[in-house]
Each structure stands twice: as structure tokens, then as C-alpha cells.
N, C-alpha and C positions, 0 to 999 in steps of 0.2 A: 270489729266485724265488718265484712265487706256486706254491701246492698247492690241488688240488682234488680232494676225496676223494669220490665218488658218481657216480649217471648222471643223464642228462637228469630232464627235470622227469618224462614218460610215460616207457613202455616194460614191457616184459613181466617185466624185474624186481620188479614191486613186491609178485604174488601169491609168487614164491620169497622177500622181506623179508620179509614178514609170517611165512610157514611158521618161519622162520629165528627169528625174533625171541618167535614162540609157543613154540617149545620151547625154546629159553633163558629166557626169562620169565615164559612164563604169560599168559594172558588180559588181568586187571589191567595189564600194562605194554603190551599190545598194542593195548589201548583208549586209553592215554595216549597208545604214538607216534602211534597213530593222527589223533588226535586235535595234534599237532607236525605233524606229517605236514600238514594239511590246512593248515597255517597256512602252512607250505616252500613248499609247491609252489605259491603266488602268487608268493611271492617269488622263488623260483629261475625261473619265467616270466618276469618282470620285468627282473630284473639276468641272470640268463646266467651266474654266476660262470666257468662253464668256459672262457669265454669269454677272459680276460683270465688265463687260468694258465700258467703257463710250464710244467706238469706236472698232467697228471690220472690220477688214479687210481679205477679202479672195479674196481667186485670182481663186475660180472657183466657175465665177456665173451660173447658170442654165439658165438665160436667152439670148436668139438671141440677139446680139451687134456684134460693129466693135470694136474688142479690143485699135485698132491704134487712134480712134478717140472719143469712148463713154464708161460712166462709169455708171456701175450697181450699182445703191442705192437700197438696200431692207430692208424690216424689220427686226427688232431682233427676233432671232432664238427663240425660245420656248420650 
């Protein structure tokens, strides 16, 4: 089975990544993904990984949960 770990190529996740990824890291490493980051998302435009996953997982669901105790199953993205 294929695994796909992330969300689409947009969406409103990317200002709470960065937040995320600033206070674990720092600046410094915020500019590097940044900077991955801009190389991903042609690619992931391109090929679709999710596309072809028998299993995706993302870690930023749109829906109201208690992240400590319940998990968001949704459908495949389209």
C-alpha cells in the first residue's frame, strides 16, 4: 500500500506550517523549508502523489476535534 503524508499542493494550512515549524526551529530553518517548500509544490502540482495512495494522511484537518482524543477520517481529495 502506498502512504501519503501531507495536504494538497494550496490550502490554508501552510500559514499554521510555518507558525509550527518557527517555534520548533527558528528562523534559520524556516527560510530553508521555505525555500523546499517552493521547489514541492511544482512538483506535488504536477504528479498528485495523493492521488495514487491507497492511504493519506494529513495532519491538518479542517474539521472541529479534540486532537488528544479523536481522529478525522475524510474522504479522498479530488
Amino acid at each position: 500500500m502506498r502512504l501519503y503524508a501531507g495536504e494538497p499542493v494550496a490550502g490554508p494550512w501552510r500559514a499554521v506550517r510555518v507558525a509550527q515549524v518557527l517555534d520548533l526551529l527558528g528562523r534559520p530553518r524556516v527560510l530553508a523549508w521555505a525555500e523546499w517548500q517552493a521547489a514541492e509544490d511544482p512538483f506535488q502540482a504536477v504528479n498528485r502523489p495523493w492521488e495514487r495512495a491507497g492511504l493519506v494522511v494529513s495532519g491538518a484537518p479542517q474539521v472541529p476535534h479534540d486532537p488528544h482524543r479523536e481522529l478525522v477520517v475524510a474522504h479522498r481529495w479530488a
